[in-house]
C-alpha positions as CSV (number, residue, x, y, z in Angstrom):
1,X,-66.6,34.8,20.0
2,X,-66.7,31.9,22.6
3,X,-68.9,29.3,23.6
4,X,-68.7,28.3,27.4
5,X,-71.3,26.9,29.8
6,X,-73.8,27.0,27.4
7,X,-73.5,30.2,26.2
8,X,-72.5,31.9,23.0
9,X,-70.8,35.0,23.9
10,X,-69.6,37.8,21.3
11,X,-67.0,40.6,22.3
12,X,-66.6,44.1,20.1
13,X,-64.8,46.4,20.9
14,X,-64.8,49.1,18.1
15,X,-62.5,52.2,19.6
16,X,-63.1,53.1,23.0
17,X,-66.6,51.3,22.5
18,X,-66.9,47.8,24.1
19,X,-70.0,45.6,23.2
20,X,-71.3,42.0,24.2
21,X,-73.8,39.9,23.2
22,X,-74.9,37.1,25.2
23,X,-76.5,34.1,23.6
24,X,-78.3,31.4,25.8
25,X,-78.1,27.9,24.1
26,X,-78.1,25.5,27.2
27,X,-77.2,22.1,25.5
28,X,-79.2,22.5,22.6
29,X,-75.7,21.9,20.6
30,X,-75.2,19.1,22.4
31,X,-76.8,16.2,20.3
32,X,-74.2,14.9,17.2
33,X,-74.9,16.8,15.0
34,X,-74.0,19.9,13.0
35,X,-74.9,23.5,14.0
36,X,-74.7,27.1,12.2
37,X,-73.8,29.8,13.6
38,X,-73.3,33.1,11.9
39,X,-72.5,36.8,14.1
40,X,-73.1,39.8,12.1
41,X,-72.6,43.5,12.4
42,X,-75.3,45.9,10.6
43,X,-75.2,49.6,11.5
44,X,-75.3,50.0,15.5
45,X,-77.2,46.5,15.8
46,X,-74.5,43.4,16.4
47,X,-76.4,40.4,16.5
48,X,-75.6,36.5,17.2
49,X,-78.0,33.1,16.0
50,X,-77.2,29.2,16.0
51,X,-80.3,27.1,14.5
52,X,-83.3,28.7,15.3
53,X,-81.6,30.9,18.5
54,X,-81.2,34.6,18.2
55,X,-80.0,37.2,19.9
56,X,-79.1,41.1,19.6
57,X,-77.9,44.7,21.2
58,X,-77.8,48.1,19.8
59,X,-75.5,49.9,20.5
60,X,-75.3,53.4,18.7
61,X,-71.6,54.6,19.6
62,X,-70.5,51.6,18.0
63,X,-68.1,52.6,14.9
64,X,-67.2,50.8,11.7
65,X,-65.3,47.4,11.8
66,X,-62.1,47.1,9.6
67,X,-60.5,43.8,10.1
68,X,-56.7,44.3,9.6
69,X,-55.0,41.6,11.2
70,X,-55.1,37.2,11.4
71,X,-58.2,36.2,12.2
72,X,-57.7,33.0,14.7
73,X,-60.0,30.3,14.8
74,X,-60.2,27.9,17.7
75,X,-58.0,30.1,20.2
76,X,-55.3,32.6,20.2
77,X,-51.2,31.6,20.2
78,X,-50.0,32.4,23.6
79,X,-47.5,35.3,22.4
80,X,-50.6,37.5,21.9
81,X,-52.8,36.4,24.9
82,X,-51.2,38.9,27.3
83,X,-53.4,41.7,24.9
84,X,-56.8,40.0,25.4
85,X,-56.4,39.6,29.0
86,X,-60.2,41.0,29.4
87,X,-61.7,38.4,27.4
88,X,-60.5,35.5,30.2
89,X,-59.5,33.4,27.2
90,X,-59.7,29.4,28.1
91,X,-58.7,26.1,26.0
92,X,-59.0,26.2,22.8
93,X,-62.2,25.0,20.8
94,X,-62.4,21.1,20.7
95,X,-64.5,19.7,18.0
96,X,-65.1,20.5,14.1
97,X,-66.1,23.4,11.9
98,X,-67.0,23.4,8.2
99,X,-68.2,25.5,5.6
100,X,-66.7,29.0,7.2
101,X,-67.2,32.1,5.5
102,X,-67.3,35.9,5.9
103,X,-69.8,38.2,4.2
104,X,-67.7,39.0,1.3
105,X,-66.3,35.8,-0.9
106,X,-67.3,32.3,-1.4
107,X,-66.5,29.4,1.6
108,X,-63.4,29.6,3.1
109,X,-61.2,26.6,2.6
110,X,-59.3,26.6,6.1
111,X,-57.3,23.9,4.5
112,X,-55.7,26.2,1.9
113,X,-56.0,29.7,3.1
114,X,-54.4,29.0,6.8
115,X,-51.2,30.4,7.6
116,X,-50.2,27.9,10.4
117,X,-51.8,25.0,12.1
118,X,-51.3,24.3,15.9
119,X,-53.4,20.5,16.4
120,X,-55.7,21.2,13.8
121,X,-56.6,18.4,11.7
122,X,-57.9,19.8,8.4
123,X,-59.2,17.2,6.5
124,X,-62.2,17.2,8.9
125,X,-63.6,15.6,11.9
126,X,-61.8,12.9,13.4
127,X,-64.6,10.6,13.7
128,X,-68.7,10.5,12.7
129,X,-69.6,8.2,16.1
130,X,-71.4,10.8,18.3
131,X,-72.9,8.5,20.1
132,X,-71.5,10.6,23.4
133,X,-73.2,14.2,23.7
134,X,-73.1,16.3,26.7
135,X,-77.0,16.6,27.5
136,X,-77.4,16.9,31.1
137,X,-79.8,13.9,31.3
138,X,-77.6,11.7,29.0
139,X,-74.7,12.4,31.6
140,X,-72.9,9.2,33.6
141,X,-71.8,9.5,37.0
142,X,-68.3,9.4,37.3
143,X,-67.5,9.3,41.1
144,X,-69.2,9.5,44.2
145,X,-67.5,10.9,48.1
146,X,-66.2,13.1,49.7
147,X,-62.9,13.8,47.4
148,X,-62.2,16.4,45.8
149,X,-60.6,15.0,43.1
150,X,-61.0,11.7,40.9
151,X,-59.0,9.7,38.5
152,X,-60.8,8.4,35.4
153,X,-59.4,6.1,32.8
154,X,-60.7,3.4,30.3
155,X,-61.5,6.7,28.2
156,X,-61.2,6.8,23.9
157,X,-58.5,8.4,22.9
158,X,-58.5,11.8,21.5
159,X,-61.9,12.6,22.4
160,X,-63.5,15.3,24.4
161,X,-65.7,15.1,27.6
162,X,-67.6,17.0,28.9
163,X,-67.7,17.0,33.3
164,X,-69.5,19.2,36.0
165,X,-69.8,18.5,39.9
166,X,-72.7,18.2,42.2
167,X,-72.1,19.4,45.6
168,X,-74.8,17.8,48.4
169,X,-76.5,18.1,51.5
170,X,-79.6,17.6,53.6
171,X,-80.6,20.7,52.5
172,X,-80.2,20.1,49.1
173,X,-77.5,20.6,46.1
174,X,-76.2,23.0,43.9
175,X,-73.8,22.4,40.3
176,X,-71.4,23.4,38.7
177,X,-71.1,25.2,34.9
178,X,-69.9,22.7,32.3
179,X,-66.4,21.9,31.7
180,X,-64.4,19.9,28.8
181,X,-61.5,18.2,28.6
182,X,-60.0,16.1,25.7
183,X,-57.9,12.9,26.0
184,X,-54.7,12.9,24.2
185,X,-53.8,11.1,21.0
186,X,-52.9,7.4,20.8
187,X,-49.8,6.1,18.7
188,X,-51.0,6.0,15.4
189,X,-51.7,2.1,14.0
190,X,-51.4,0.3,10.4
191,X,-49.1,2.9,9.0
192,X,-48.7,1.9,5.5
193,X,-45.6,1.6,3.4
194,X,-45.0,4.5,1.0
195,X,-47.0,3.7,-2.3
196,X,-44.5,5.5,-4.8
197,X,-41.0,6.5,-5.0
198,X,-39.3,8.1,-7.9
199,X,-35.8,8.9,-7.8
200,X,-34.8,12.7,-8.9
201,X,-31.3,11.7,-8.8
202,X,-28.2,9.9,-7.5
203,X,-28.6,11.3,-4.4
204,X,-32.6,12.0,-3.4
205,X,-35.7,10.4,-4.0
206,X,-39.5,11.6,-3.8
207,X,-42.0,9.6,-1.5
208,X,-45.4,9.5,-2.1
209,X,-47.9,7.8,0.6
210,X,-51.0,7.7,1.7
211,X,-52.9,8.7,4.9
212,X,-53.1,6.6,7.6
213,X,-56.9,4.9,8.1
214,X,-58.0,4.7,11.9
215,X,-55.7,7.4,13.6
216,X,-57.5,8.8,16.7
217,X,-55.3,12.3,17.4
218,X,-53.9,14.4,14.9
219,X,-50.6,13.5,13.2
220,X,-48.0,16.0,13.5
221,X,-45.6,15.1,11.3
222,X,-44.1,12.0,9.1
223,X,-40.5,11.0,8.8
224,X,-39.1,9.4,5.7
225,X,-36.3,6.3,6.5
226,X,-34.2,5.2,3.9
227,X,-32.4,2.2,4.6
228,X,-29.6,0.1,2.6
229,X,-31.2,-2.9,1.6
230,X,-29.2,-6.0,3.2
231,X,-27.5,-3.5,5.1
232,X,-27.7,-2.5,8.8
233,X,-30.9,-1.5,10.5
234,X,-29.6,2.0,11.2
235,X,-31.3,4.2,8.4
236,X,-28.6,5.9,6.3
237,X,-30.9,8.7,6.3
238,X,-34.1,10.3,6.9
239,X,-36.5,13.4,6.8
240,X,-38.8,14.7,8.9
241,X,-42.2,16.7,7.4
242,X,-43.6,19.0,10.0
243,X,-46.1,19.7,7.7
244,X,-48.7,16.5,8.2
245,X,-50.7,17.6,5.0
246,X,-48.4,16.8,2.8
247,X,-48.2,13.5,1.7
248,X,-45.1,13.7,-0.1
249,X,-41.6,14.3,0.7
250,X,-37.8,14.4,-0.4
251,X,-35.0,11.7,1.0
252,X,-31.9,13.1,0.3
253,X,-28.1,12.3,1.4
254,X,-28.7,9.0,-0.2
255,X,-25.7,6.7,-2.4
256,X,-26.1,6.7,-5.9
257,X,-26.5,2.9,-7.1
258,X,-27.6,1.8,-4.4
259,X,-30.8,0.0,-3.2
260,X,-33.0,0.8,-0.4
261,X,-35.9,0.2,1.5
262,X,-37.9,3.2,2.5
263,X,-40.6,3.4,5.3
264,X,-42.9,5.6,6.4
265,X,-43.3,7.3,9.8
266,X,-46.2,8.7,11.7
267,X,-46.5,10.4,14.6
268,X,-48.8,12.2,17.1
269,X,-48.3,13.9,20.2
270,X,-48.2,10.4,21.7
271,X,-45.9,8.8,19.7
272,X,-44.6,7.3,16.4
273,X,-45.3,4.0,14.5
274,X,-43.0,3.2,11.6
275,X,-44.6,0.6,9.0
276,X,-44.1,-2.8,9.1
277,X,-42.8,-2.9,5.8
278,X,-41.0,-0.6,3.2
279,X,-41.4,0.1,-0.1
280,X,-37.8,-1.0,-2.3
281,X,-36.0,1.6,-4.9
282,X,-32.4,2.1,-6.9
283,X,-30.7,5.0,-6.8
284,X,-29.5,5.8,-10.9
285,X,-26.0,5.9,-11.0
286,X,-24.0,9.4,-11.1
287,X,-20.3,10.3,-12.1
288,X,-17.7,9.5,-9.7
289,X,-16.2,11.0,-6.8
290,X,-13.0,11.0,-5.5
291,X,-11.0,9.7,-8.5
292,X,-7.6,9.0,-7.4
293,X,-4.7,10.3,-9.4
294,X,-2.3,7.6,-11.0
295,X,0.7,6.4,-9.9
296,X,3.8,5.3,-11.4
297,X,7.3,2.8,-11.5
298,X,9.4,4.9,-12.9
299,X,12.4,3.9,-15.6
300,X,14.7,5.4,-17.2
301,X,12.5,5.6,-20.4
302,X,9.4,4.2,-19.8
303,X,6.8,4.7,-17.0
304,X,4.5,2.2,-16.2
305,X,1.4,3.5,-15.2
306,X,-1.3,2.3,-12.5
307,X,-4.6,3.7,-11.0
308,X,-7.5,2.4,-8.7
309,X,-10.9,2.6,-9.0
310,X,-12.9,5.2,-7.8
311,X,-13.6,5.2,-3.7
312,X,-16.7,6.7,-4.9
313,X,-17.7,5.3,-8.1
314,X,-21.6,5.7,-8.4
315,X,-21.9,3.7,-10.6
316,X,-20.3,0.6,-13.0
317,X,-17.2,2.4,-14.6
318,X,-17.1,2.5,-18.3
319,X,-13.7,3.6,-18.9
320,X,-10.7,5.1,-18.1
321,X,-8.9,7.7,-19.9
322,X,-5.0,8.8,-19.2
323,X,-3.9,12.2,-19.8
324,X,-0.4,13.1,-20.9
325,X,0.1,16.3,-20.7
326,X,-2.8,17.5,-21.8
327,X,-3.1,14.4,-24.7
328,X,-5.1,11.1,-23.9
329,X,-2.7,8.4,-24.3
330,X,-4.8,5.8,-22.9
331,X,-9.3,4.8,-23.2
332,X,-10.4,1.8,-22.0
333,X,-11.3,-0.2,-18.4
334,X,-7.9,-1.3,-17.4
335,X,-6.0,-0.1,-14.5
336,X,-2.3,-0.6,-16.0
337,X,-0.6,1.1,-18.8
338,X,3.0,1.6,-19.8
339,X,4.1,4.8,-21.5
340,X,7.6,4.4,-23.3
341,X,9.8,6.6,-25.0
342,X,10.6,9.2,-22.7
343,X,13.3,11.1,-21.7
344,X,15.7,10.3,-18.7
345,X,14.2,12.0,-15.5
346,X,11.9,14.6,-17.5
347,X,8.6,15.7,-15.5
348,X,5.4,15.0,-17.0
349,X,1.7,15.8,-16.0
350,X,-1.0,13.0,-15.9
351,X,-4.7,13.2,-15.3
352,X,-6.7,10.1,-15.4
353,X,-10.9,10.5,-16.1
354,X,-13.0,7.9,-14.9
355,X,-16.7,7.4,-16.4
356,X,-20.0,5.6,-15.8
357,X,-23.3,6.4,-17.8
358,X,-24.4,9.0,-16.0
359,X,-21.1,11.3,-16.6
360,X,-17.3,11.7,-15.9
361,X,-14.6,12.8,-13.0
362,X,-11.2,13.9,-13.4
363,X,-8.7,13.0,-10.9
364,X,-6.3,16.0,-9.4
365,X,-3.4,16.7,-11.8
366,X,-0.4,15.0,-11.3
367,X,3.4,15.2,-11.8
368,X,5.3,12.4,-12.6
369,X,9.1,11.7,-13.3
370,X,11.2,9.1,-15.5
371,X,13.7,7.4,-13.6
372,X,17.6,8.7,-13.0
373,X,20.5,7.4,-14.4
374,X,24.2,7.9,-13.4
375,X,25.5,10.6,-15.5
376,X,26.7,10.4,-18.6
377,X,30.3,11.3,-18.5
378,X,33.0,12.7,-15.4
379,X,36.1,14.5,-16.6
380,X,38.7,13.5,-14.1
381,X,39.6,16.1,-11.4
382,X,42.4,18.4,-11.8
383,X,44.9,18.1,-8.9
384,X,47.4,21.2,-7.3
385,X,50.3,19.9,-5.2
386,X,49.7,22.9,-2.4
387,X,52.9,21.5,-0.4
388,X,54.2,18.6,0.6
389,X,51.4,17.2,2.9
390,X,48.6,18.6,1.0
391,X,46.5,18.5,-2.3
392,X,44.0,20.8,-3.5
393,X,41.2,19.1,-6.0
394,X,39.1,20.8,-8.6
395,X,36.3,19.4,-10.2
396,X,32.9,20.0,-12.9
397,X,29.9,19.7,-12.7
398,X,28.8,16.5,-15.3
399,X,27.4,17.9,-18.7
400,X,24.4,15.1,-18.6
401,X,23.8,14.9,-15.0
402,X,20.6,12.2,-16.2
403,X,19.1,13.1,-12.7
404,X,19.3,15.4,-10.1
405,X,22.9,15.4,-8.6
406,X,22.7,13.9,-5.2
407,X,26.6,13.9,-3.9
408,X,30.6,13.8,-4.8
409,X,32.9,11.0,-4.1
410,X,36.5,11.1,-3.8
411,X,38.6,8.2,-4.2
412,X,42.4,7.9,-3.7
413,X,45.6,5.2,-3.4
414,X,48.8,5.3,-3.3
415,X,52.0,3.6,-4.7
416,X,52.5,2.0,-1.3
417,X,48.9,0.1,-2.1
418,X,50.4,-0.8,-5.5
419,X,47.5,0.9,-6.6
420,X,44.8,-1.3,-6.0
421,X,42.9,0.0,-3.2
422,X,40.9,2.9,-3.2
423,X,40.0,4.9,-0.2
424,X,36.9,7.4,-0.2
425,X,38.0,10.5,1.3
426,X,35.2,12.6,0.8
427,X,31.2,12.2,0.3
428,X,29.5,15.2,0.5
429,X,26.2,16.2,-0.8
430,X,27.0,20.1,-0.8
431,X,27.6,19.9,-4.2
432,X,30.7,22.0,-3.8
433,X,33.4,21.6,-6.6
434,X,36.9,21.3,-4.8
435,X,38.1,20.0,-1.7
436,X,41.5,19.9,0.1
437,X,43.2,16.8,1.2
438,X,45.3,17.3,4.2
439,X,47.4,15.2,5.9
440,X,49.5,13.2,3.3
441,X,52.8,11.8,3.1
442,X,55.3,13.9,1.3
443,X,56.7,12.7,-1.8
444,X,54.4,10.7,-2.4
445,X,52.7,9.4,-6.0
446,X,48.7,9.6,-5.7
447,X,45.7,8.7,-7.6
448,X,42.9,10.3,-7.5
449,X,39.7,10.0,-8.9
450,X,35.9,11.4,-8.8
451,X,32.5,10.3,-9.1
452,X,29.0,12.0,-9.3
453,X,26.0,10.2,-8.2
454,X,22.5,10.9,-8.7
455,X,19.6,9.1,-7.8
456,X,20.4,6.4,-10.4
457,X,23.8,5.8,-9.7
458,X,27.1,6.5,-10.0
459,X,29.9,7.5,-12.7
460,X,33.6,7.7,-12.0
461,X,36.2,9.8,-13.7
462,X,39.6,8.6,-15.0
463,X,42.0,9.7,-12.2
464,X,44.5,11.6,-12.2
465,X,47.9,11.9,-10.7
466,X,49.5,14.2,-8.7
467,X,53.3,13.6,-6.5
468,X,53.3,15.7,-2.9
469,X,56.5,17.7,-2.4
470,X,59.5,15.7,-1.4
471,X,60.9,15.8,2.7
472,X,63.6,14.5,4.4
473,X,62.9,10.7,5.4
474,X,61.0,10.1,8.5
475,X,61.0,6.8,10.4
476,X,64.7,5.7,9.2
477,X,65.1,2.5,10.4
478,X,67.8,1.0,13.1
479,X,70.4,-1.7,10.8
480,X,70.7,-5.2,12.0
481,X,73.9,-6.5,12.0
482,X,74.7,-10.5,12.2
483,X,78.5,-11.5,12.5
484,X,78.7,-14.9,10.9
485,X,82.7,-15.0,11.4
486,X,84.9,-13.8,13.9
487,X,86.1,-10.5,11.6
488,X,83.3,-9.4,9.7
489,X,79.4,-8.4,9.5
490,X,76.6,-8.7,7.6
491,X,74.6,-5.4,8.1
492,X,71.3,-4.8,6.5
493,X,68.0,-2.3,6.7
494,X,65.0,-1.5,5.2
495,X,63.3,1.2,4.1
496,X,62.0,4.4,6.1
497,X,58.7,4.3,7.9
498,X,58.0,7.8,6.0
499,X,60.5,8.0,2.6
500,X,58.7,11.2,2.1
501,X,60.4,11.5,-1.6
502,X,62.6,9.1,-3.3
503,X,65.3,7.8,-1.6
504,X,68.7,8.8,-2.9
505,X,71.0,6.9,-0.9
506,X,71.6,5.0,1.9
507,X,74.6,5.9,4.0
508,X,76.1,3.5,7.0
509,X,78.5,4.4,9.9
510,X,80.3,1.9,11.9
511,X,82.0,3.7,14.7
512,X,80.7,7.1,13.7
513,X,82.8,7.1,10.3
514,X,80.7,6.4,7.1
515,X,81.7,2.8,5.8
516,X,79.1,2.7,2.6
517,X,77.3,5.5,1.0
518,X,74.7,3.7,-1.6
519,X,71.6,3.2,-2.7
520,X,71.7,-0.5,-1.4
521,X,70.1,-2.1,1.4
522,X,72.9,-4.0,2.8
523,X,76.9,-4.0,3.9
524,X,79.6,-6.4,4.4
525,X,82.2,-5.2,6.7
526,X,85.1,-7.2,7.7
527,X,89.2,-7.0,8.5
528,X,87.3,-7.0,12.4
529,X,89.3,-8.3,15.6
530,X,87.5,-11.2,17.1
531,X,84.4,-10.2,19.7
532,X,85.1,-6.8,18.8
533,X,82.2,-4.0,19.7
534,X,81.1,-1.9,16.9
535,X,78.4,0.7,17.0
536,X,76.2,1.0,13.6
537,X,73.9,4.2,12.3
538,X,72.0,3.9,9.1
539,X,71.3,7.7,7.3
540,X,68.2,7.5,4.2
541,X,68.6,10.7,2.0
542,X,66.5,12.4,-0.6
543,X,66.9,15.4,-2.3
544,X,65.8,17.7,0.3
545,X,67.9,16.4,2.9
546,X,69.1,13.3,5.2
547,X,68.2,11.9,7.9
548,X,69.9,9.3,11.1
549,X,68.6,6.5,12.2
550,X,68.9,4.9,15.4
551,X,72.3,3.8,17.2
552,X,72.5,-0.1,17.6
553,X,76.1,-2.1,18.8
554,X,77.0,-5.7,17.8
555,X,80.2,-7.8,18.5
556,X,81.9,-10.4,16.2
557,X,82.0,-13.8,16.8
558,X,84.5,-15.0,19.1
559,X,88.0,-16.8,18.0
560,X,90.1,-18.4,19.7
561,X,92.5,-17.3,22.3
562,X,95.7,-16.0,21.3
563,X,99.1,-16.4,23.5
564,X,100.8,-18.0,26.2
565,X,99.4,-18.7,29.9
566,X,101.6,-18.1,32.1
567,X,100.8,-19.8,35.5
568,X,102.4,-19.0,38.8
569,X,102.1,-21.7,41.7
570,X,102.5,-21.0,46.0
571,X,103.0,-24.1,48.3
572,X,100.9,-23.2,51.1
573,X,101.5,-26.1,52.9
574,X,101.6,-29.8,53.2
575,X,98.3,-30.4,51.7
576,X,97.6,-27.2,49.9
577,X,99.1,-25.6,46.7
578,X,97.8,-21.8,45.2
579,X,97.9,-21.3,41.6
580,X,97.4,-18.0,39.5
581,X,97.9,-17.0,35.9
582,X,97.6,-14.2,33.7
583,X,95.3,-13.9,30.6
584,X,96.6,-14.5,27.3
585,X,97.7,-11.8,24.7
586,X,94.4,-11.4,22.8
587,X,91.4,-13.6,24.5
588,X,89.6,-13.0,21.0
589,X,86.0,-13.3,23.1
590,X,84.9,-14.8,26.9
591,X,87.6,-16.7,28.4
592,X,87.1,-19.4,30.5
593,X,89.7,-21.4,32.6
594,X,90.7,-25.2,32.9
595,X,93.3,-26.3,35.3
596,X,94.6,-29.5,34.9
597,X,96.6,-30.7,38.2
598,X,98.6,-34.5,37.6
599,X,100.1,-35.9,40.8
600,X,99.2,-37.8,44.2
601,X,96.6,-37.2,46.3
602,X,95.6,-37.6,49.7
603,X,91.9,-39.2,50.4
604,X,90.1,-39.4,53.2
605,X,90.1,-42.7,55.3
């Protein structure tokens, strides 16, 4: 069924059969006001009326009509056009229908029974002025030339016109058929705010509104804006109804306990408006999210507990509760508790709930630890002489470690540190239980002793003593020997670099024979000639063996000269007299001459 140029025009094809029926209504329509139109189908007749107009054709092939698809009113989608190609489809209808029916069944509410609306506004027509009909003689120039095209404007929005051309001559003119044309939508105007909101929970809210008065177009959809009151002008979020005949709709993707200012949204093909104003509401609160687990400063015995709020609460929390294992320990709105009585470095599980009146969240389970302490007791290491430069050291594991064993420290001294001073010679964290110390002097008394260390501390062991195999004496000194009289020595020396045992005596050669065999450090050795040249050797025994120092000479102090000097004197001359002598019988040290000469002498004039 169409109605173009003035002309009602019905198309049936029934099988292979194709009938029309043309109506002729000129502009009979055209005058504001409504018109009724019914096409029917009895037998072979198929027949078309509008007011008072009728027309019909009988066609006898025709068959029976059985309607089994959509029946479209207004025009056809464009994915099924391409099958109607013969019935030179146009634009779609422009103006307003009521009261349609078929022959079975009451008035067809188009508003309810539709199955999709394309720019079909269903509450009815879009305005009563019909001031503007499309009678030929009611008709206003538009343009006049020699164009072929013109540009209209200052037209109403959303409103159809109707236009045809007159070509002219001298000979006369001639028209064209008809043609429509509608003007698009305008932004819609006065949107109001939402009237109602109702909040379904926490985290949605259902908007109610009214229509917009005074829109010229049809709306084709409304978008919801929620927006945090005081907050920015971004909306937090929003929803967009496609459906424009709804007039209420769902925020959600809100904040629970929080306010907002909702707005309403219209829009037509030409744009959107959003309303001045918006319409205030409060989320209800909801349980929290994202409690956090608590945390703790561990002690040995005690654990003092702490937790932050929510970073979601949803609400005003109520309370707190601390698990324990399984067992609340703790109900009320603080964020500190301390939880005594517990054992040394034992695990335990916590779990803290938080609350506000709409419900509760657990936090993630959580395992927490008492401090360490050093452990309780370190039996003292037991200690194997290997040889004489080396000692191999055993150990136990503690009985109460009070932690988790982090490392093993050896400590050692020595006699020759009287003691006092203790050396680390090993800090491992292998957790092996011996070790082998290498490299030590033989004969030597060593203390050694261990500690165990966890993450509390440390505990050291008694030590224990252990004396390396004995060695002949390294590093024997060379003696010094002072002569403080012409026939004797003091000789003296200390004690090896490297005793390497205990020193069993302390033998001393002067001239290569053995003058003192002793366990002193000293010699006197006398019955010497004056500034006579001795060569002394110090030896350091133990009882595996001896050992030589170095070589080292001295002389005596000098005496005085013993014997006669006998002189022997040649004349060589008037003026000149050569004396020699011979050394006395024991010089007794460095001789030096005097010659004393008595007499007359000659002098230069």
């Amino acid at each position: 069924i169409e109605l173009k140029s003035g002309i009602l025009n019905i198309f049936l094809r029934t099988g292979v059969v194709f009938t029309q029926v043309d109506l002729w209504l000129g502009l009979s329509y055209c005058d504001g006001k409504w018109n009724e139109v019914t096409v029917s189908k009895e037998g072979s007749v198929i027949s078309a009326t509008m007011n008072e107009l009728r027309e019909q054709v009988l066609e006898p092939r025709v068959q029976q009509l059985k309607v089994n698809s959509p029946v479209f009113i207004g025009g056809i989608p464009p994915e099924i056009q391409s099958f109607y190609r013969e019935l030179g489809l146009e634009q779609g209808f422009g103006g307003c229908m009521k009261d349609v029916k078929f022959t079975r069944g009451a008035v067809v509410n188009l508003a309810s029974v539709s199955s999709s609306a394309v720019r079909v506004n269903l509450d009815g027509c879009l305005s009563t002025d019909s001031a503007v009909n499309c009678r030929g003689n009611d008709s206003i120039l538009v343009y006049r030339g020699k164009e072929q095209s013109v540009y209209e404007s200052a037209l109403q929005p959303f409103t159809e016109y109707l236009y045809r051309v007159v070509a002219l001559n001298e000979g006369g003119s001639v028209s064209s058929a008809w043609t429509h044309a509608r003007t698009r939508e305008s932004v819609p105007q006065n949107v109001p705010t939402p009237s109602r909101a109702h909040s379904i929970n926490g985290y949605s809210i259902e908007v109610t509104w009214d229509k917009p008065a005074g829109v010229i177009g049809v709306i084709e959809k409304y978008i919801l804006k929620a927006y945090e009151a005081d907050g920015p002008t971004v909306p937090i979020t929003s929803a967009e109804l496609a459906d424009a005949g709804m007039l209420t709709g769902v925020l959600r993707g809100l904040h629970p306990f929080t306010n907002y200012a909702v707005t309403l949204t219209a829009c037509t093909l030409a744009g959107c408006t959003e309303s001045l104003h918006a319409l205030n509401i409060s989320t209800p609160q909801e349980a929290p999210e994202d409690v956090q687990s608590p945390t703790a400063i561990s002690f040995p015995t005690f654990l003092l507990m702490s937790w932050s709020p929510p970073k979601t609460p949803n609400g005003i929390i109520t309370k707190y509760t601390l698990y324990m294992n399984g067992i609340p320990i703790y109900s009320g709105n603080g964020t500190k508790y301390v939880v005594k009585d517990l054992a040394v470095f034992a695990p335990h599980q916590f779990l803290l709930t938080a609350c506000t009146l709409a419900g509760c969240t657990n936090s993630s389970q959580v395992t927490l630890f008492t401090a360490q302490l050093p452990p309780s007791h370190v039996d003292a290491p037991v200690l194997t002489v290997l040889d004489s430069r080396t000692i191999y050291v055993q150990w136990k594991e503690p009985v109460e470690v009070n932690g988790i064993l982090d490392r093993y420290i050896i400590y050692m001294t020595t006699n020759e540190q009287n003691f006092t001073k203790w050396n680390v010679i090993y800090n491992s964290t292998e957790l092996f239980l011996d070790f082998t110390i290498p490299q030590l002097f033989p004969g030597t008394e060593y203390l050694i002793k261990l500690a165990a260390c966890t993450g509390g501390g440390c505990s050291v062991s008694e030590a224990s003593t252990a004396i390396t195999d004995e060695s002949t004496p390294e590093g024997v000194p060379a003696p010094k020997a002072q002569s403080h009289a012409s026939d004797s020595f003091n000789v003296s020396w200390t004690k090896p670099e490297y005793p390497n045992g205990i020193i069993t005596s302390y033998g001393l050669y002067m001239d290569g024979v053995l003058l003192q065999n002793s366990s002193q450090l000293s010699c006197y050795a006398y019955g010497l000639a004056p500034w006579s040249l001795h060569s002394f050797r110090v030896q350091a025994c133990t009882a595996k063996g001896c050992a030589l120092g170095p070589l080292v000479e001295a002389r005596t102090m000098e005496a005085a000269p013993e014997g006669m000097v006998d002189v022997f004197t040649t004349v060589d001359g008037s003026k000149e007299v050569q004396l020699k002598w011979l050394a006395p019988n024991k010089p007794n040290g460095k001789v030096t001459y005097t010659v004393l000469v008595t007499g007359l002498f000659y002098a230069d004039q």
